[in-house]
C-alpha positions in Angstrom: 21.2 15.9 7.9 21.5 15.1 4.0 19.6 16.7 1.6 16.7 14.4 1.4 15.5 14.7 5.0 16.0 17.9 4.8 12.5 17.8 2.6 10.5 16.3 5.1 9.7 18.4 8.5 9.3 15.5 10.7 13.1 15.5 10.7 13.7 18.9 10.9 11.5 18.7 13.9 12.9 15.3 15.1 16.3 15.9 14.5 17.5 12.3 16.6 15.2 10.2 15.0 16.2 7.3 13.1 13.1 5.7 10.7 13.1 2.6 9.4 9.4 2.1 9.0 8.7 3.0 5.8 6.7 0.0 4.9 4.5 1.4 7.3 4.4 5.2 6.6 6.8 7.2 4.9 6.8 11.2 6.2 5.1 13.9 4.5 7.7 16.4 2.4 6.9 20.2 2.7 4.7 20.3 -0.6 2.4 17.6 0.5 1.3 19.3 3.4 1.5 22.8 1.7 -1.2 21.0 -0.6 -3.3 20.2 2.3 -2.9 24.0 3.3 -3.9 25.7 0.6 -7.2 23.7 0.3 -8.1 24.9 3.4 -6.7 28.1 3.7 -7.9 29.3 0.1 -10.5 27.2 -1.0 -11.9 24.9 1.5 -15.5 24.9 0.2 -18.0 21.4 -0.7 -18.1 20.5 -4.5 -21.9 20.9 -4.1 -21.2 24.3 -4.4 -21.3 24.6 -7.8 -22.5 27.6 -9.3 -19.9 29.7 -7.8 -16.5 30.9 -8.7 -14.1 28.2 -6.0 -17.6 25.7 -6.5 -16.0 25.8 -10.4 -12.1 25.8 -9.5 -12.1 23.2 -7.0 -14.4 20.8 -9.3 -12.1 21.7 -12.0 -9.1 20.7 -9.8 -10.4 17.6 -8.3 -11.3 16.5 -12.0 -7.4 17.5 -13.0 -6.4 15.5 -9.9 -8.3 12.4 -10.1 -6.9 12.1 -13.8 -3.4 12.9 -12.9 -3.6 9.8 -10.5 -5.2 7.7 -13.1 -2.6 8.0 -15.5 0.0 7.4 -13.1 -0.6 3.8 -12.9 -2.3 3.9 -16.6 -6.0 4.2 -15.8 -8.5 6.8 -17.2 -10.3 9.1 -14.8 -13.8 6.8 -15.2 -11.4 3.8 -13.4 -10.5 5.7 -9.7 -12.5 4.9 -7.0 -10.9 7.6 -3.8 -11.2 5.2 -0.9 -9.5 5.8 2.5 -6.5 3.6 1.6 -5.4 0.2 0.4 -7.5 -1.9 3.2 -10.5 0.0 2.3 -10.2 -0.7 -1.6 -9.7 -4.1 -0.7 -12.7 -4.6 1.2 -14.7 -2.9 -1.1 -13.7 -4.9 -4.5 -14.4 -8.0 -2.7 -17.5 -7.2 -1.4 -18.5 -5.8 -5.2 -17.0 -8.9 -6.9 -19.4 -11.3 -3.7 -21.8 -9.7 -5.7 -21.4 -11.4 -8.9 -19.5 -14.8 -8.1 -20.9 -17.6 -6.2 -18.7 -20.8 -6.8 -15.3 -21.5 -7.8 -11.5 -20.8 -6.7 -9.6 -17.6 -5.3 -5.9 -17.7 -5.6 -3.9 -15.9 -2.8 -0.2 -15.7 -1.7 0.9 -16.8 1.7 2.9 -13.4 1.4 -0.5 -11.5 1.4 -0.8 -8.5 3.7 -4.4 -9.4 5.6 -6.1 -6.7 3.9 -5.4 -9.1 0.9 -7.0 -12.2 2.9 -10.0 -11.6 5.3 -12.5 -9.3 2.8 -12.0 -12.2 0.5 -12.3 -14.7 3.3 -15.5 -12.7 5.0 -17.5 -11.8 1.1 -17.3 -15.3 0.0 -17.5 -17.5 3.5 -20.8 -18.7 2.1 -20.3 -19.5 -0.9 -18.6 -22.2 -2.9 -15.4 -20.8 -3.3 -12.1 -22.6 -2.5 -9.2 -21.0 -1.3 -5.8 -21.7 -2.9 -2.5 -20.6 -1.2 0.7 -20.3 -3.2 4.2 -19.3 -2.3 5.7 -17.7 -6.0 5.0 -17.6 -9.5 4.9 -20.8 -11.0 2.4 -21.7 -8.0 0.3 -19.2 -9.2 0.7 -20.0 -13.0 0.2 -23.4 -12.1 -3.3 -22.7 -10.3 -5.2 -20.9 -12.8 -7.5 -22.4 -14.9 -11.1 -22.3 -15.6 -12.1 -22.7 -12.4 -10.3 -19.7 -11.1 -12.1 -16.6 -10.4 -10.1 -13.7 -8.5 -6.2 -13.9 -8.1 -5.4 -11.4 -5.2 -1.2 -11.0 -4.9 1.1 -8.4 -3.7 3.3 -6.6 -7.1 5.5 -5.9 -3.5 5.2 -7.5 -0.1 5.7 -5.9 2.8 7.6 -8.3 4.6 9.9 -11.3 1.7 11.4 -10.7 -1.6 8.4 -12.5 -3.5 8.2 -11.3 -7.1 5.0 -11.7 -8.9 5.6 -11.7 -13.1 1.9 -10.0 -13.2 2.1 -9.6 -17.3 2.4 -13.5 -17.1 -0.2 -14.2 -14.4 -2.3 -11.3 -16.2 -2.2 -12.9 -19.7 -3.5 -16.9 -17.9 -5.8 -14.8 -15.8 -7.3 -13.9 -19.4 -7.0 -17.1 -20.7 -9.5 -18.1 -17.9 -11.7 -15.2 -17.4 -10.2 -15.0 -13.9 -9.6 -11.3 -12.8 -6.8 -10.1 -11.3 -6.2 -7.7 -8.6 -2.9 -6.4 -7.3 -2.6 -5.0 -4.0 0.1 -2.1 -4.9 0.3 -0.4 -1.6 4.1 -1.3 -1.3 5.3 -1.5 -4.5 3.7 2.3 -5.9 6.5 3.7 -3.4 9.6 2.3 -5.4 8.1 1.1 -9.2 5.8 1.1 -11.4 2.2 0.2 -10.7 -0.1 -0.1 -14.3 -3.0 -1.2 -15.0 -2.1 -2.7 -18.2 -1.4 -5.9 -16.5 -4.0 -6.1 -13.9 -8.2 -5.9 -13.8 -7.7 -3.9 -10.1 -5.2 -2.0 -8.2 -5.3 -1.0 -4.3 -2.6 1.0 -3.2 -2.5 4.1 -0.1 -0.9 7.4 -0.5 0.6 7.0 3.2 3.1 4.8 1.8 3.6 7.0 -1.1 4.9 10.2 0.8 1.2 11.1 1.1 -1.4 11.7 3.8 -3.2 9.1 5.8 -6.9 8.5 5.0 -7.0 8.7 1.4 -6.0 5.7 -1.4 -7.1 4.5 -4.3 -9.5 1.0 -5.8 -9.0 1.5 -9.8 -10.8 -0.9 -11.6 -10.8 -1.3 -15.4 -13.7 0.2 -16.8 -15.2 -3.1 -18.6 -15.9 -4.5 -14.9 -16.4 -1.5 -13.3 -19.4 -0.9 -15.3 -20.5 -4.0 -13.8 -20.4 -3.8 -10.0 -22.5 -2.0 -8.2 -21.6 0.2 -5.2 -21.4 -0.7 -1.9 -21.4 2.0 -0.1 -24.6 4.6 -0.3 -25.3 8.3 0.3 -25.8 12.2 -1.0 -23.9 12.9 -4.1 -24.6 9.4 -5.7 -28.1 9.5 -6.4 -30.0 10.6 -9.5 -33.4 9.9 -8.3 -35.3 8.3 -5.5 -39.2 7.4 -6.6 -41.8 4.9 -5.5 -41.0 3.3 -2.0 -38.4 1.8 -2.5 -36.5 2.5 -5.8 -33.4 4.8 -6.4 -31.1 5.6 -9.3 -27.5 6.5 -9.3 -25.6 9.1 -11.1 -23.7 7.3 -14.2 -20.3 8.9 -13.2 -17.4 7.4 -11.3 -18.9 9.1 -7.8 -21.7 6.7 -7.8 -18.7 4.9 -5.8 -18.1 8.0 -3.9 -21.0 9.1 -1.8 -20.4 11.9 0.6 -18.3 14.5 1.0 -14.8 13.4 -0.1 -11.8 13.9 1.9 -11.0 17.2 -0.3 -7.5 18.4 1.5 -6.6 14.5 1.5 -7.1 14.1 -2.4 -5.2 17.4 -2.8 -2.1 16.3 -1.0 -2.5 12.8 -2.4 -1.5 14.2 -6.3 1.2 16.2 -4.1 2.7 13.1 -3.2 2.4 11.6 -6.6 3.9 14.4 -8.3 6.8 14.6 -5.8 7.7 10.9 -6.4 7.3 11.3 -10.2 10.1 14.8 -9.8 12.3 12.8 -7.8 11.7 9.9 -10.3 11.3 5.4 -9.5 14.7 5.7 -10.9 16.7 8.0 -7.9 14.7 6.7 -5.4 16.0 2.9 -6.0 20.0 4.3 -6.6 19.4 5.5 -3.2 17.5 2.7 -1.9 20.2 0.2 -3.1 23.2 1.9 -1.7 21.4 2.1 1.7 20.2 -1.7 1.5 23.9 -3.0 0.4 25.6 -0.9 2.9 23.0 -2.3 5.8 23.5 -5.7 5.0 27.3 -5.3 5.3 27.1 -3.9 8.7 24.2 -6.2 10.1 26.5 -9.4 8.9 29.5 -8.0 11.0 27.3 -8.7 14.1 28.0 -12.3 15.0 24.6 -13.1 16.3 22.4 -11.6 13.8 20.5 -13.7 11.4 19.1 -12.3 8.6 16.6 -13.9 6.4 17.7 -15.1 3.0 14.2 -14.0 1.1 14.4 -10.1 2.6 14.4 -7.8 -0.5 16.5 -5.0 -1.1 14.0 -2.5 0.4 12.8 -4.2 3.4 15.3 -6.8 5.9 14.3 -9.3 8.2 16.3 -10.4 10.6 16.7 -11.9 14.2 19.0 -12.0 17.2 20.1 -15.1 18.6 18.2 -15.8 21.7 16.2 -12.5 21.7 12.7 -12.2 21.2 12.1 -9.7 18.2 9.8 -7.7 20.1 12.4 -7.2 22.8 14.3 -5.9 20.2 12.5 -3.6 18.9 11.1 -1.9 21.8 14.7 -1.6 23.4 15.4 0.4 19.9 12.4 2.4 20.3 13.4 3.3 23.5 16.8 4.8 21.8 14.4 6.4 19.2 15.1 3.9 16.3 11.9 3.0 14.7 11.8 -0.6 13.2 8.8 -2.9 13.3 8.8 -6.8 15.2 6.2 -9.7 14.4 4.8 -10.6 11.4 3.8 -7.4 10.0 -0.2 -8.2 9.4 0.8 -11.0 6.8 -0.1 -14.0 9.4 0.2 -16.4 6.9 3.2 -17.3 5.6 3.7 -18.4 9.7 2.6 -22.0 7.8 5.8 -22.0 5.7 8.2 -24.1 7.5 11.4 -21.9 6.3 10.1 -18.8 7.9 10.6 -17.9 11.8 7.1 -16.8 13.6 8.5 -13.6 14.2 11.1 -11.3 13.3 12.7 -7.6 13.2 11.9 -5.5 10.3 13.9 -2.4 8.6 12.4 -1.0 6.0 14.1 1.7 3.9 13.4 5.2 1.8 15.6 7.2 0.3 15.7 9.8 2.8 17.7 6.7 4.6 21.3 7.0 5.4 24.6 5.8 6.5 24.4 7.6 9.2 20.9 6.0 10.3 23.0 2.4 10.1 25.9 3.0 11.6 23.1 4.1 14.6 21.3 0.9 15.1 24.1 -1.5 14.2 25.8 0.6 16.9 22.9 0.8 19.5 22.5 -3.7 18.3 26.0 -4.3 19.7 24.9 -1.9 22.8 22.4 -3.7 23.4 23.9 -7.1 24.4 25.5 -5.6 27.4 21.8 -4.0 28.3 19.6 -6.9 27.4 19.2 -7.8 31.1 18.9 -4.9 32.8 16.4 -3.4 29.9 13.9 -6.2 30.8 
């Protein structure tokens, strides 16, 4: 076991198990869930409980931590929204910005993840809006203009290498008053995510090393302070008078009503803070020599086909004349975890030089030689057992 794994129980505990999911989830290392500890083993109390000693620390803390998370993508602590992940954040600026925008054009990528389609699809169904498509940069370049209203792309995909140039599209979006949201959740795991260059960033701390259940929405603060909130509840409110008249709190947690997921926020800076020790620049030297040496092995196998736009973090491929969920539930079943289908980003099915399906391996850099040499071993295995698997 290398020294990497060796971080993360769920392969001390699963010492056979070979991940390439990551796109998915990446495990938890020891201090994340240490984090989650701690909160409830030493301080597990509501912030309503202010006028207290742990009322003070943990609303000190959670104020530290929802800075710290801020500036790690180059927002201020009035700009993070905690959501319960990337899909949430999604649905939520969409539904804000239905709010406000009534007619016009929304730009999208065929390489969207869902979550970066149907809230935009669902918030503005009855309204004037046209949809645009596009497939890279220049399509997206091409598309703005004064009509445009929301651009919604990937910094990362989770499936092809499609690489967005967001301080270009950024700089037209401004040009055009269009605003410009960037759905992070793959790309925060291997580079940098900033707000410099975009109006709104979604991204998950479950990709990130982090727990489940808790992301981020951070939205610059000259449109934040002109959405409203869409969700409602105790900690939000200011005032309630007449019969039907309310007033929120001016802070950020007018978008955060209810208790928060405390322990989840806690082990979410964890996560951040391990990535930033372990540093965008490891994690890719790792990443590459992985990636290199996968795609060396996977071309020795005469009858896989691997697709020309993977990226050097995720690969898609196929075997001839097996179905790719075949595949991948032969591998599970020899506790190699990869994905099969289209990976929740349906649409680029419409581009003609894609297949409708295929296998996906996606790396960390907790990833080994070791884990290749497995599956291309159990691939070649798995010729001779095709027929009597099914």
């Amino acid at each position: 076991m290398n020294e990497y794994k060796k971080m993360f129980p769920m392969f001390i505990n699963n010492k056979d198990i070979v991940y390439f999911d990551n796109a998915a989830l990446g495990f938890k290392p020891y201090e994340v869930l240490q984090a989650g500890f701690d909160f409830y083993e030493k301080f597990s109390i509501s912030t309503r409980t202010a006028d207290s000693k742990l009322g003070i620390f943990i609303a000190s803390q959670l104020a530290n931590i929802r800075k710290n998370i801020a500036n790690f993508v180059d927002a201020n602590e009035n700009e993070l929204i905690f959501s319960s992940g990337t899909t949430e954040s999604l649905n939520l600026i969409a539904s804000m910005l239905s709010e406000t925008i009534n007619e016009g054009e929304i730009i999208l990528s065929y390489y969207n993840h869902s979550s970066n389609i149907v809230p935009f699809l669902e918030q503005f169904k009855n309204k004037n809006i046209k949809f645009i498509y596009t497939k890279n940069n220049e399509e997206v370049l091409n598309n703005i203009n004064k009509n445009t209203k929301i651009v919604a792309l990937p910094q990362k995909s989770n499936t092809f290498e499609v690489d967005f140039d967001f301080d270009k599209i950024y700089k037209k979006c401004k040009e055009n008053n269009a605003i410009l949201i960037n759905d992070a959740a793959q790309a925060v795991v291997h580079e940098k995510v900033s707000l410099k260059n975009s109006d709104v960033i979604a991204f998950s701390a479950n990709k990130i090393y982090g727990p489940t259940g808790i992301g981020a929405l951070v939205i610059k603060e000259e449109l934040i302070n002109k959405l409203l909130p869409k969700k409602w509840g105790g900690g939000q409110v200011q005032d309630i008078y007449g019969s039907c008249h309310w007033d929120s709190k001016p802070s950020i947690i007018r978008f955060e009503p209810g208790t928060q997921n405390f322990a989840g926020i806690f082990q979410f800076n964890a996560a951040i803070e391990f990535v930033k020790k372990l540093t965008y620049k490891k994690i890719n030297e790792l990443e590459n020599e992985i990636y290199d040496y996968l795609i060396l092995k996977l071309k020795e196998l005469s009858n896989v086909e691997i697709d020309k736009k993977s990226s050097n973090r995720i690969v898609l491929f196929n075997l001839k004349n097996i179905p790719s969920q075949d595949v991948a539930s032969y591998l599970g079943h020899q506790n190699i975890y990869v994905r099969s289908g289209v990976f929740c980003a349906h649409k680029f099915k419409e581009l003609p030089e894609h297949n409708k399906s295929y296998i996906r391996v996606s790396i960390s850099f907790y990833n080994d030689k070791e884990d290749v040499d497995i599956l291309i071993n159990t691939l070649k295995k798995m010729g001779d057992d095709y027929l009597g698997f099914l």
